[in-house]
C-alpha positions in Angstrom: 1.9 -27.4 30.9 2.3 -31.3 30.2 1.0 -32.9 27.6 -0.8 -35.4 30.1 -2.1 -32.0 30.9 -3.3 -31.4 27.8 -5.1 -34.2 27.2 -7.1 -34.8 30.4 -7.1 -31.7 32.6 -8.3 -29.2 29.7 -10.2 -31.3 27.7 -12.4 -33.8 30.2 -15.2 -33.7 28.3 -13.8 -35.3 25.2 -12.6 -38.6 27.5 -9.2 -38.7 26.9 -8.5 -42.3 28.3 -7.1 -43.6 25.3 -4.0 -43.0 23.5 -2.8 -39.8 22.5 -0.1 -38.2 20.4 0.6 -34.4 21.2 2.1 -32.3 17.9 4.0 -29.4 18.0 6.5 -27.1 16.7 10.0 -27.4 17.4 12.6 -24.5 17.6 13.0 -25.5 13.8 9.5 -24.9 13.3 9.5 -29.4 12.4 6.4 -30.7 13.6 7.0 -33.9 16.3 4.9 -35.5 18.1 4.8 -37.2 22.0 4.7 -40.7 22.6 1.8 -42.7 23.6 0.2 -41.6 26.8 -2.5 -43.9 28.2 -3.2 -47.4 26.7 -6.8 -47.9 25.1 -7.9 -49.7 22.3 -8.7 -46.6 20.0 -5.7 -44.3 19.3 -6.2 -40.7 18.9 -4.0 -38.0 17.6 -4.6 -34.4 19.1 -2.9 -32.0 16.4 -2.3 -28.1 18.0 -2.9 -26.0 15.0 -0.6 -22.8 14.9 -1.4 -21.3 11.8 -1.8 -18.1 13.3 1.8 -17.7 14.1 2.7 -20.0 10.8 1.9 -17.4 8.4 3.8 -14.0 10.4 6.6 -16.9 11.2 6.3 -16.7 15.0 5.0 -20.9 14.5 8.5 -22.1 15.2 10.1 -22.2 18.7 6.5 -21.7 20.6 5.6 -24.3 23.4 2.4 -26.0 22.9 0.2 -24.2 25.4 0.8 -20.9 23.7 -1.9 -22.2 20.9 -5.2 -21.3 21.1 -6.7 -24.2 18.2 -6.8 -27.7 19.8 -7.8 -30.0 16.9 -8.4 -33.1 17.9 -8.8 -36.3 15.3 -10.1 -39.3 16.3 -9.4 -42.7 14.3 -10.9 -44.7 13.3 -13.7 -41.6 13.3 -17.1 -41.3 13.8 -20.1 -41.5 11.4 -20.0 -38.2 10.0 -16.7 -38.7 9.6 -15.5 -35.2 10.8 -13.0 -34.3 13.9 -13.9 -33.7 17.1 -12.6 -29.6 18.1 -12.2 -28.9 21.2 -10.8 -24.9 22.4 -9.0 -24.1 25.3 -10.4 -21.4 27.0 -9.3 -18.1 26.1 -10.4 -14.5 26.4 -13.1 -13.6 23.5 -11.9 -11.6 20.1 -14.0 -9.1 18.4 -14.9 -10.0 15.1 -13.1 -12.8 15.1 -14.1 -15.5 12.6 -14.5 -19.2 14.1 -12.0 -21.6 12.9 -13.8 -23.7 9.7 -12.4 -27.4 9.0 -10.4 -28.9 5.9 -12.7 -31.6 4.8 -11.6 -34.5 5.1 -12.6 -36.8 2.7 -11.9 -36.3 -1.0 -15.5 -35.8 -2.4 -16.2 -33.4 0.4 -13.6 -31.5 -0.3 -14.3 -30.8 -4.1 -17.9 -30.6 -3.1 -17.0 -27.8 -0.8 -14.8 -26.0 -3.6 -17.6 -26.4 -5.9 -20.2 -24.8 -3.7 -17.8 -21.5 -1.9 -15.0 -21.2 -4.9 -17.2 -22.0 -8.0 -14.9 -24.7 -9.3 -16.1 -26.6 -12.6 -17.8 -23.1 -13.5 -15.4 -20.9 -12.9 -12.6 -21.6 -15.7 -9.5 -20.2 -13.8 -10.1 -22.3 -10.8 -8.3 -25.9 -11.6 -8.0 -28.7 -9.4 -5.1 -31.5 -10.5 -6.1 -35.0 -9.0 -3.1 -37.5 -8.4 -1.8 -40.4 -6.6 1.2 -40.7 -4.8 2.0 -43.8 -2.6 -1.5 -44.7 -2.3 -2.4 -41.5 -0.7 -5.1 -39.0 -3.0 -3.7 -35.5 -3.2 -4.7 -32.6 -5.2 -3.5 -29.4 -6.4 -5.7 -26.4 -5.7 -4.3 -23.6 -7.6 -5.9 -20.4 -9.5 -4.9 -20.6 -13.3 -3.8 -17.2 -13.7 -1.1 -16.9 -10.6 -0.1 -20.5 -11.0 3.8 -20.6 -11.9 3.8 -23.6 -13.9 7.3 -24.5 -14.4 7.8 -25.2 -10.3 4.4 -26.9 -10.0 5.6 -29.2 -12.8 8.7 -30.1 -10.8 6.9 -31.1 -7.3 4.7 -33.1 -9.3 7.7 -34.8 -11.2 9.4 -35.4 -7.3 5.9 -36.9 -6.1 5.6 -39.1 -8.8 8.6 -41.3 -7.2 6.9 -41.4 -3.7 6.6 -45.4 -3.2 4.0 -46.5 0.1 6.9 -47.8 2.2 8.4 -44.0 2.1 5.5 -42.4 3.8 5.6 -42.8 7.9 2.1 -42.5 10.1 3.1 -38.7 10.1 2.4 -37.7 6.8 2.1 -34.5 6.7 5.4 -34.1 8.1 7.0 -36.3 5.5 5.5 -34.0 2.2 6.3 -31.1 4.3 10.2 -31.3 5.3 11.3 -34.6 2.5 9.1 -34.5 -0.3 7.3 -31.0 -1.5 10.6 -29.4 -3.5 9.6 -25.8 -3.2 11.1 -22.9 -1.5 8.2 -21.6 1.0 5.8 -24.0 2.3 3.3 -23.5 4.8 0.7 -25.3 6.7 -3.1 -24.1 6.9 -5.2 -25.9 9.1 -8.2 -23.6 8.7 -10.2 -23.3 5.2 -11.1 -19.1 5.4 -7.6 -19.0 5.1 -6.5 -21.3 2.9 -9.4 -20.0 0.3 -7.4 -17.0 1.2 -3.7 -18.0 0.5 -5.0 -19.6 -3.2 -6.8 -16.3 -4.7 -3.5 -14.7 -3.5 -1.9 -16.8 -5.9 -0.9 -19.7 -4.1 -1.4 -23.3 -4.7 -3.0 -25.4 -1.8 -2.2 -29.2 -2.0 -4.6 -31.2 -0.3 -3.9 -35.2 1.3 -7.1 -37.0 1.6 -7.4 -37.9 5.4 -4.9 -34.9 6.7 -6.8 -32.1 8.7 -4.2 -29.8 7.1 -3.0 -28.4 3.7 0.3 -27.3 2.7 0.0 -23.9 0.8 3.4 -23.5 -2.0 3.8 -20.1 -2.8 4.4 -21.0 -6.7 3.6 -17.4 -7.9 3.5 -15.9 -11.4 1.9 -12.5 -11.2 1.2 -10.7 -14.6 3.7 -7.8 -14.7 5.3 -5.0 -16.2 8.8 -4.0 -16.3 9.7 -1.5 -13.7 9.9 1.8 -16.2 10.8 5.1 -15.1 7.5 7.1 -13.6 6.2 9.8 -15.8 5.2 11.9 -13.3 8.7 11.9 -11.1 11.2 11.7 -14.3 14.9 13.3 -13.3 17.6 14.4 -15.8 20.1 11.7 -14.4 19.2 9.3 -11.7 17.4 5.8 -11.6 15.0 4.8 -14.7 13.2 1.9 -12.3 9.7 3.0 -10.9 6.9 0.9 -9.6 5.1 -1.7 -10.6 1.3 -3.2 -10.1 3.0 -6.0 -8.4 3.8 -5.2 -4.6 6.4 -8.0 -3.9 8.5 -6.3 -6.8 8.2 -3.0 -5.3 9.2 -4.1 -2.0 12.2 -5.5 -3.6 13.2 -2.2 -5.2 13.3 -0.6 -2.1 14.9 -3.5 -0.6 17.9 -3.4 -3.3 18.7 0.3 -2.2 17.7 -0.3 1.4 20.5 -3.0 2.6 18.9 -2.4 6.1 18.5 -5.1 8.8 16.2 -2.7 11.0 13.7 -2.5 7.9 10.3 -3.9 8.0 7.5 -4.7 5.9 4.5 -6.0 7.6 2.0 -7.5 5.7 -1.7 -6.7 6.0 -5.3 -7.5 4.6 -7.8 -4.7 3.6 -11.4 -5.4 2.4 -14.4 -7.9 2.9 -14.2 -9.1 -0.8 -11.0 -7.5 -2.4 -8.5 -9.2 0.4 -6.5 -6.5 -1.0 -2.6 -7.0 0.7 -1.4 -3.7 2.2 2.5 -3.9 2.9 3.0 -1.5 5.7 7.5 -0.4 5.4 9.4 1.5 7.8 12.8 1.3 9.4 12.3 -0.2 12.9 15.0 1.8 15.5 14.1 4.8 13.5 10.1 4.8 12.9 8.1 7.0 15.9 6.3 4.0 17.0 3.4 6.3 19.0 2.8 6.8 15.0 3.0 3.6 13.4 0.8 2.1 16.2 -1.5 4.6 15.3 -1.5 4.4 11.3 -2.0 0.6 12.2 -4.8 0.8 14.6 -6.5 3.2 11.3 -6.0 0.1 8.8 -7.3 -2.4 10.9 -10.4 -0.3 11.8 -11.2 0.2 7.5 -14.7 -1.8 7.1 -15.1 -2.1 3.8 -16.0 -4.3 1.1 -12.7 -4.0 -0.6 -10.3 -1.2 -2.5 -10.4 -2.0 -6.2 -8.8 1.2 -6.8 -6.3 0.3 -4.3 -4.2 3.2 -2.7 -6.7 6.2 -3.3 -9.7 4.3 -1.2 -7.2 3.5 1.4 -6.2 6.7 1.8 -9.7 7.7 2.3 -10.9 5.4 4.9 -7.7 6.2 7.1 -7.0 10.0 6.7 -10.7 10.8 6.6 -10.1 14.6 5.3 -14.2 15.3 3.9 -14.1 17.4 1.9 -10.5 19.3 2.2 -9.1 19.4 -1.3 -5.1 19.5 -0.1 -3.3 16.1 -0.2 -2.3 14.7 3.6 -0.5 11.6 2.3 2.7 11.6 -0.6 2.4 9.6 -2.9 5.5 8.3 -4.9 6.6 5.8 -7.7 10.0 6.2 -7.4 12.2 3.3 -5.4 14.9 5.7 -4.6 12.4 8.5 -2.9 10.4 5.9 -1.1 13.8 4.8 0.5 14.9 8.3 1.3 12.0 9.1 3.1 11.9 5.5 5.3 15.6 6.9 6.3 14.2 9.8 7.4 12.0 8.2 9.4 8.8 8.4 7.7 6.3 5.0 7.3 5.5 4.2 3.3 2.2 1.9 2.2 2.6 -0.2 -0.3 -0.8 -1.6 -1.9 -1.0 -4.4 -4.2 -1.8 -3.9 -7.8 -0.8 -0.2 -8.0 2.4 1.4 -8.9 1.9 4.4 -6.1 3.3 4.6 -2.9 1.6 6.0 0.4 4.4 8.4 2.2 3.0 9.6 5.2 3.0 11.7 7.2 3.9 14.7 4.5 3.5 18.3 5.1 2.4 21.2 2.7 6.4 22.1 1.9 7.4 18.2 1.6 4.9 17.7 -1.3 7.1 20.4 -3.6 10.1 18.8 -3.6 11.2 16.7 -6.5 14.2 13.9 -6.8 15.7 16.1 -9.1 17.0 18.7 -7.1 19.1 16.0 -4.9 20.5 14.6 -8.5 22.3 18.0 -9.1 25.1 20.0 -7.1 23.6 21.8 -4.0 23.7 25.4 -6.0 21.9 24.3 -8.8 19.5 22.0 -6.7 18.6 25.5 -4.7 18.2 27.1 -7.6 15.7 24.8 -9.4 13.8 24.6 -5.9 13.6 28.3 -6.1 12.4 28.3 -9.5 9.8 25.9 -8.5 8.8 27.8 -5.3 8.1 30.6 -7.7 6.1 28.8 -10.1 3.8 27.3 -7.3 3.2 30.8 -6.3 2.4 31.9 -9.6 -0.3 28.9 -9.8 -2.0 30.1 -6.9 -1.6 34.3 -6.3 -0.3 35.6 -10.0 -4.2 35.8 -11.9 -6.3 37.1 -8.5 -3.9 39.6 -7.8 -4.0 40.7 -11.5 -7.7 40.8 -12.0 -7.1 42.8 -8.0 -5.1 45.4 -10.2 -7.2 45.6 -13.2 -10.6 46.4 -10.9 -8.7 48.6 -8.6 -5.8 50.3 -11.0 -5.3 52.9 -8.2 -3.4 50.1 -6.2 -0.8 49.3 -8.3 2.6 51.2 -8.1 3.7 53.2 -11.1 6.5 51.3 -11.9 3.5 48.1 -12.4 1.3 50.8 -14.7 1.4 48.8 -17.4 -0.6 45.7 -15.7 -4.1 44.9 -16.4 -6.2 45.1 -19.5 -5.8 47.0 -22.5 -9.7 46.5 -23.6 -12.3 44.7 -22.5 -13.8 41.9 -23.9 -17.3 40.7 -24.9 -18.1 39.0 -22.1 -17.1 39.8 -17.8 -13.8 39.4 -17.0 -14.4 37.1 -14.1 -16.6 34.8 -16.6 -13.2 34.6 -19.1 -10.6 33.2 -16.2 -13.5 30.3 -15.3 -14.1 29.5 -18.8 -10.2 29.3 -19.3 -9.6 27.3 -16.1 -12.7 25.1 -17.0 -11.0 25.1 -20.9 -7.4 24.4 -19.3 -8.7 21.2 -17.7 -10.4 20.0 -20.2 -7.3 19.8 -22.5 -5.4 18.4 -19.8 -7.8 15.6 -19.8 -8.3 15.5 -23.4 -4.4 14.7 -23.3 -4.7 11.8 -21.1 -7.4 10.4 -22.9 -5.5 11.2 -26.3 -3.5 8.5 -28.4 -0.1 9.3 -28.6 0.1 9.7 -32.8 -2.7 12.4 -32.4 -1.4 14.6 -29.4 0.4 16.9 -31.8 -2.8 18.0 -33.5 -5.0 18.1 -30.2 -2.4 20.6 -29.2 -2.7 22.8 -32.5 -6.1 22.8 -32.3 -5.4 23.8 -28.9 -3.7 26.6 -29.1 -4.5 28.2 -32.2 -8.0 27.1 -33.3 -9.0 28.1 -29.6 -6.7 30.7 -27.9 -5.9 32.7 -31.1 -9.2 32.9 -32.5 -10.9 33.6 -29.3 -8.8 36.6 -28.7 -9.0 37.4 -32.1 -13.0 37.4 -32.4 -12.7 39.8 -29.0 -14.3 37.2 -26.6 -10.9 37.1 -24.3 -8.6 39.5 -23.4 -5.3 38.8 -24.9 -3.7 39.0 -21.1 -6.0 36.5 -19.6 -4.4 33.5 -22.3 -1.3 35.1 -20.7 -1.6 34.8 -17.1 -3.8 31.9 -17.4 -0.7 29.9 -19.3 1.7 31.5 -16.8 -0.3 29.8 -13.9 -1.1 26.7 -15.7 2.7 25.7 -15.9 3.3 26.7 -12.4 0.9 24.1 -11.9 2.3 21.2 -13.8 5.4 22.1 -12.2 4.2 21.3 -8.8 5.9 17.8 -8.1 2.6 16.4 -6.4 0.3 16.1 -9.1 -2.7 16.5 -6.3 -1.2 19.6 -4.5 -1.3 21.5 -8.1 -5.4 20.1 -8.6 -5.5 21.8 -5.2 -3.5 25.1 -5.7 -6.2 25.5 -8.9 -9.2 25.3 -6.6 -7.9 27.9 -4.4 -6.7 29.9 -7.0 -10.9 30.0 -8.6 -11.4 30.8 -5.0 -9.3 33.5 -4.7 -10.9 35.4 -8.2 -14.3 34.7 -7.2 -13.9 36.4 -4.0 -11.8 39.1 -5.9 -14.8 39.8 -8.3 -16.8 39.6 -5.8 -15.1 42.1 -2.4 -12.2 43.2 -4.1 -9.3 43.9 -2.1 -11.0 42.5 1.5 -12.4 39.4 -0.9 -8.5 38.8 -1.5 -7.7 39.2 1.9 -10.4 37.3 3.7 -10.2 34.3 1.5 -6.2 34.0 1.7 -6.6 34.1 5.5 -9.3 31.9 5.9 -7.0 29.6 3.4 -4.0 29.8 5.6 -5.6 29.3 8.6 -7.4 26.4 7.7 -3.6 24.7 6.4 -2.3 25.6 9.7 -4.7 24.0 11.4 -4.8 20.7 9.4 -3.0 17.8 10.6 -0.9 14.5 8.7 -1.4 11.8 11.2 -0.9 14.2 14.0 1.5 16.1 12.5 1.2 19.9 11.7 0.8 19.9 8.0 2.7 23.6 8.0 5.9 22.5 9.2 8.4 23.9 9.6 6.8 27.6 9.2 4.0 26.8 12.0 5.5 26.1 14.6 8.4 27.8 13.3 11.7 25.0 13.1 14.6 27.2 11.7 16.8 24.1 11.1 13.7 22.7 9.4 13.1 25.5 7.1 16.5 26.0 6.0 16.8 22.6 4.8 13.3 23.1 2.8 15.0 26.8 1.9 18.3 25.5 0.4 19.0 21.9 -1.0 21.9 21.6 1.7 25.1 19.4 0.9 24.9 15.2 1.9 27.6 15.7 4.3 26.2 18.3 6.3 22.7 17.1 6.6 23.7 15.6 9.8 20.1 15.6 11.3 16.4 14.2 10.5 13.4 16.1 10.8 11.7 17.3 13.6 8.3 16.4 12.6 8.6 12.8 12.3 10.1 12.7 16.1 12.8 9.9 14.7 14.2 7.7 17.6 17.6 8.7 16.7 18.4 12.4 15.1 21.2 12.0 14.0 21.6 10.1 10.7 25.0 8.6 11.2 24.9 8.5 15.5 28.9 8.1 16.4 28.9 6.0 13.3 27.8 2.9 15.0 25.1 2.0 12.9 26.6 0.3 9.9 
């Protein structure tokens, strides 16, 4: 389509019989304009807005018709002073929010800031007022997130603007000659520039443009990327994530020289505008799946996440009230970036140190980075070890309370099991008052200052375990088997699959205490059947036992060497298999 086109055929009702300059993006993403098309005393300008595409960077390169905003300014203007819009007709959007105008006189545009962003009341918000070659521009930036020393030096660079180096385009002129700063970006529509600032960018405003330039002059409050506490390895990285999601990205990025790897950027929650970052590794990602873990985020109606990665987790796995984990979470950069090479899609979510690793299955959540940092023996053995120790967690106390009610069960080689004496109060009431007294500890050390964890755990241990076996109120091997379970538990690598193992495990006794031996039977079935029958984002969450994938169990089996793990797992359905196909992909 022509620009003549453009200005009489779709548009007859706003009269085009005057002059007209048609905008638009070149390959270089440079903003040109058309020369003059009909004669008439009264030039007008007809700006195509394509902010959509500006901020995913799809702006540059596009021909004009494949806008959908026609903005079109007439000068001198009317009255009211405000632009004429005009929209070409497209199909209708769901939901989607109608394009609001940059004011554009000065005094409206404070007003406006005053009355939707609280300036002059709300101290953070600080607009800087200046003059540069006769033109009024100011600074809209969010005190906080404002990285002063850059700010400071496109000020300095403005200041020796002079009137004769401005052209009639000049917004094309502080965009491309005179705004010194690494990533600029128009904004044409004031939703989203409102947007852009309280992400922490700084929106400089020219009195009399339609349009604002948004610098990305960041300076987020952050920590320094510390080693996790929950994922700590003998020898291996110390770097773990931070609250700050453009950091993270980076420390996956730095292990993750990738060209097929993406991060696409998304916004989550009415209020919150919380950024969700989604990662995967383009020719290798199942992309039935990451259509589908999209389509979930956009669908999320909320008001916002202000505890971040939990409540999205929530509004896209929808699991009620099932207490296993169906994401991964991980704060490690090198775990995040083995998974994405497996094929997996990670969530990063700003202003929280977790990762989203999905989909995961039951046997993926106990392994730990640990067992890959040591030969393929020793890593076998510690997963064994810690196979053992889960199972503890969940079947060692039911089956023992099983033994003491039934003693005729146990073989005589297991005679010695079960209680010597019984305590002052029923057995089944001592293993819920320990779990209840085991998690009650384990949030008192949370909550604990460091200098006083030593005597929280004496009083612990003695003041409370001795003395309560002492005085006869527990059985000496309920402490026992209730310790034994409790460190299988913090030795589960997923800190919510051990919450859930210990739900089960309560489960388990009260149904024991209850039926005995079909109690224990029932309950484990009914347990195993519902885990078989739970999904991860369409994905059995019992893989590789059900359905059965031999190649996929060994490798959960045995920590198998680098160079003969040739293949990626089945459950993710990976474009390619293979890891290293003919050794092409370099």
């Amino acid at each position: 389509m022509s620009e003549r086109e453009h200005g009489k055929d779709n548009h007859p009702e706003s009269g085009f019989k005057k002059p007209v300059h048609v905008f638009w993006y070149d390959s270089e993403g440079i903003l040109k304009n058309t020369p003059e098309i009909d004669d008439a005393d009264l030039e007008s300008e007809m700006i195509l807005s394509a902010d959509a595409g500006l901020e995913a960077g799809a702006g540059a390169g596009q021909e004009a018709e494949e806008y959908e905003d026609i903005r079109i300014s007439e000068f001198p203007h009317d009255e009211d002073q405000q632009p004429i819009m005009g929209h070409r007709k497209q199909p209708s959007k769901e939901n989607e929010k109608p394009k609001v105008p940059i004011p554009l006189q000065m005094e409206a545009y404070l007003q406006k800031l005053e009355e939707e962003l609280g300036y002059k009341k709300s101290f953070d918000v600080v607009v800087r007022e200046m003059t540069y070659a006769n033109k009024r521009v100011s600074f809209l930036f969010m005190n906080g997130f404002a990285h002063g020393t850059m700010l400071t030096e496109v000020l300095k660079r403005l200041t020796y603007l002079q009137t004769d180096d401005l052209s009639s385009h000049v917004m094309h002129d502080f965009l491309d000659l005179y705004v010194p700063a690494i990533q600029v970006a128009q904004e044409s529509d004031w939703d989203r520039m409102m947007s852009a600032v309280l992400a922490g960018g700084t929106a400089m405003y020219i009195e009399g443009e339609p349009i604002v330039l948004i610098i990305d002059a960041k300076a987020f409050p952050a920590r320094s990327p510390d080693e996790p506490s929950l994922e700590r390895v003998v020898r291996g990285a110390r770097d773990g994530f931070v609250e700050t999601m453009l950091v993270n990205v980076t420390l996956v990025r730095r292990r993750l020289r990738d060209k097929q790897l993406r991060y696409e950027i998304m916004r989550v929650g009415e209020r919150t505008q919380t950024d969700v970052c989604i990662a995967y590794i383009d020719d290798i990602v199942d992309k039935e799946m990451l259509k589908g873990i999209k389509d979930k985020i956009r669908a999320i109606k909320l008001d916002g996440l202000p505890l971040a990665d939990k409540q999205l987790e929530e509004a896209t796995v929808k699991r009620g009230w099932n207490p296993y984990p169906l994401v991964r979470y991980s704060e490690r950069p090198d775990t995040v970036a083995v998974h994405l090479m497996e094929g997996h899609i990670a969530l990063f979510v700003d202003t929280t140190p977790s990762v989203i690793i999905l989909p995961t299955s039951f046997f993926n959540l106990v392994q730990h980075a640990e067992e890959n940092r040591q030969s393929p023996f020793i890593g076998t053995y510690l997963r064994w070890v810690r196979f053992f120790g889960i199972a503890a967690s969940l079947f060692l106390l039911p089956l023992w309370f099983l033994f003491t009610l039934k003693p005729e069960l146990k073989p005589p080689a297991l005679d010695f099991i079960g209680a010597q004496k019984a305590g002052r109060i029923p057995m089944v009431v001592q293993f819920l008052l320990a779990e209840i007294g085991v998690d009650l500890m384990r949030m008192a050390a949370i909550h604990t200052p460091s200098p006083l964890a030593t005597a929280m755990a004496l009083i612990s241990a003695i003041l409370i375990g001795d003395i309560a076996v002492k005085t006869g109120l527990f059985v000496n091997e309920v402490i026992l088997y209730m310790a034994i379970a409790s460190i299988g538990m913090f030795a589960t690598p997923s800190y919510e699959l051990g919450l859930a193992n210990r739900i089960v495990r309560l489960l388990l006794i009260v149904a024991v205490a209850v039926f005995k031996v079909p109690g224990f039977m029932i309950a484990t079935t009914v347990v195993f059947i519902m885990l078989v029958k739970e999904r991860s984002f369409n994905r059995p969450y019992m893989w590789p036992l059900i359905p059965f994938d031999l190649r996929g169990l060994m490798s959960i089996l045995f920590r198998v060497p680098v160079l003969s793990n040739r293949t990626r797992p089945n459950l993710l359905k990976p474009q390619q298999r293979d890891r290293m196909p003919n050794g092409k992909h370099r």
